[in-house]
N, C-alpha and C positions, 0 to 999 in steps of 0.2 A: 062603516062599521055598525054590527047591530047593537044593540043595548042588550041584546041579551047573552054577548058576547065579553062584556065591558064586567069585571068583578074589582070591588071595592075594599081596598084592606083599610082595617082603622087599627089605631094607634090600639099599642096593648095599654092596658089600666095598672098602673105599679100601684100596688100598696106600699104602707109605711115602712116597711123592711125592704121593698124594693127601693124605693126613696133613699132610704140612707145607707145602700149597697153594702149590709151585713151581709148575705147567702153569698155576692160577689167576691167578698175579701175573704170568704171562710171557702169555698170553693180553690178559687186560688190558692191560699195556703192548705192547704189538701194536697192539692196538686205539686206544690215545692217541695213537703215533708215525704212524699211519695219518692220522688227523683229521689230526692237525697240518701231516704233507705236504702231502695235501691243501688245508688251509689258506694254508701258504706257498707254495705256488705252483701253486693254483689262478688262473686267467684269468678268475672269473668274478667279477660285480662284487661288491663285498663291502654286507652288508644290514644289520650292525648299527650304531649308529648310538651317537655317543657324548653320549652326557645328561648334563648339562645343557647342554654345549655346541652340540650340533645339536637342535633343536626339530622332535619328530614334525610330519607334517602329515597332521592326522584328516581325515576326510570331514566332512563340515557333518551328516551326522546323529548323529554321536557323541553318545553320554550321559554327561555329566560332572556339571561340579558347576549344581545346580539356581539358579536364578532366580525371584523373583517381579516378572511383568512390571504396567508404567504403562500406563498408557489414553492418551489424548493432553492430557488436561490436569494428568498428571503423578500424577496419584494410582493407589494400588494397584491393581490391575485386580480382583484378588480380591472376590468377592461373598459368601464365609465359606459355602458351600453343603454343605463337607465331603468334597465327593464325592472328592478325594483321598486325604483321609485313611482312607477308609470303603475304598478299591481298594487301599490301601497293601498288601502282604502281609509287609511289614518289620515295620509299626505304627510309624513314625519321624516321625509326622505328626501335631502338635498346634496344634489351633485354639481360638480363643476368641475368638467371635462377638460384634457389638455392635451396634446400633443405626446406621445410615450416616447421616453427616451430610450427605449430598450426593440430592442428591432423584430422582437415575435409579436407585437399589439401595437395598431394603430394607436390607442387611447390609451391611457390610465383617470381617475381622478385628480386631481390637483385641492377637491375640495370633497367631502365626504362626510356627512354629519347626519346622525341621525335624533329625532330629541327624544328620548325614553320616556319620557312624562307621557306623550301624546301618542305613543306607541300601544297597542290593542296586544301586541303579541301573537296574532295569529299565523303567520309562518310564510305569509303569500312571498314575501322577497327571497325567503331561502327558495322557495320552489322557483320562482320566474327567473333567479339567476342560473344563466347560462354556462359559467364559469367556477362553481359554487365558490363564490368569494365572500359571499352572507351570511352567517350560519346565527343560529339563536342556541345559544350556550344551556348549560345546566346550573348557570349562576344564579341563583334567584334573591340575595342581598342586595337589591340597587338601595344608595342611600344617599344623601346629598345635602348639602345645608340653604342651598339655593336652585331657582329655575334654571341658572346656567351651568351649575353643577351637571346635574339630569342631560345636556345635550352633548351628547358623544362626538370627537370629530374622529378625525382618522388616525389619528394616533390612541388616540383611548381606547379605539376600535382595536386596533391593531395590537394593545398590550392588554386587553384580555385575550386575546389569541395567542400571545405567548404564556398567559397565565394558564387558561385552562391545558395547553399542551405543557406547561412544566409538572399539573397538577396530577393528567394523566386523564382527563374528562373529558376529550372529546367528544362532539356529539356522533351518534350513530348515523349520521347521515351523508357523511364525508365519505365517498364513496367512488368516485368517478377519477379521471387518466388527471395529466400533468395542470391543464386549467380548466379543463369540467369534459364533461359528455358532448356539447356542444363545437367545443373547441377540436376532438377529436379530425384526424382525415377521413375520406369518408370510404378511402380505399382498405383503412383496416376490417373493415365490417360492412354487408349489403344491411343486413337486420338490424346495427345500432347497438342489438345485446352484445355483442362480442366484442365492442370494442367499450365496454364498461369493464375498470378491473376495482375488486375487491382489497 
């Protein structure tokens, strides 16, 4: 490197008023008395909204707190295939596979937990499930007095899915035949679009 290339900053020189940061604290409140007029009588409509008393209203594809969805004769939908847990990039996804007593699936769960603490939210299990047996709700109060409050098993799973369906919130992305898209024959459709029902 040249030296003629190499420039030298030096420290700036505060005087007395710099020193004892009056222009600083008078700046700053400047700037607060500013907002706040603004505030008071500004004409525009006001945005924030007071919690808990006014209730957001998300769009129907919000990712909240997660679900494990029922088939139509009320049992898990879940086929224990993993593929959630395997996309998970949390790792907040534990399964333990068993034997299905019911003669259309090899598997079900026997154990199914997911820990919401450690949970990012981003959606990869609803999408990598083949079955859509994972959905992430429009719940977004998770609350809990402890760490093991926060970890969902299958049964907690299971009754916010009957919560959000008593409540009428499904998410919008329940979408596909009797246990997913994947489950389909594959003689109903050559394309795959056809045998999705709305």
């Amino acid at each position: 490197m040249k030296a003629e290339d190499i420039s030298w900053v030096k420290s700036p020189e505060f005087g007395v008023m710099d020193q004892i940061f009056l222009p600083a604290i008078f700046t700053g409140m400047v700037t607060t008395l500013t907002h706040m007029g603004n505030t008071l009588f500004s004409s525009k409509d006001v945005v924030t909204q007071q919690f808990p008393e006014q209730r957001p209203n998300l769009p129907a594809n919000y990712r909240g707190v997660h679900r494990l969805n029922r088939d139509d004769e009320g049992r898990v939908k879940c086929v224990a295939c993993y593929m959630c847990s395997t996309a998970c990039p949390a790792h907040c996804i534990d399964i333990v596979a068993a034997p299905s007593p019911w003669p259309d699936r090899e598997k079900y769960p026997e154990v199914f937990v997911i820990d919401e603490l450690r949970c990012i939210y981003c959606g990869m299990c609803e999408q990598a499930c083949p079955v859509d047996a994972i959905e992430l709700t429009t719940l977004y109060d998770l609350t809990g007095h402890s760490r093991e409050e926060m970890i969902f098993n299958k049964e907690k799973l299971l009754s916010v899915f009957d919560k959000t369906v008593a409540m009428g919130t499904d998410p919008v992305r329940t979408t596909h035949g009797r246990l997913g898209v994947a489950s389909e024959p594959a003689s109903r459709g050559v394309t795959g679009s056809s045998s999705m029902q709305t």
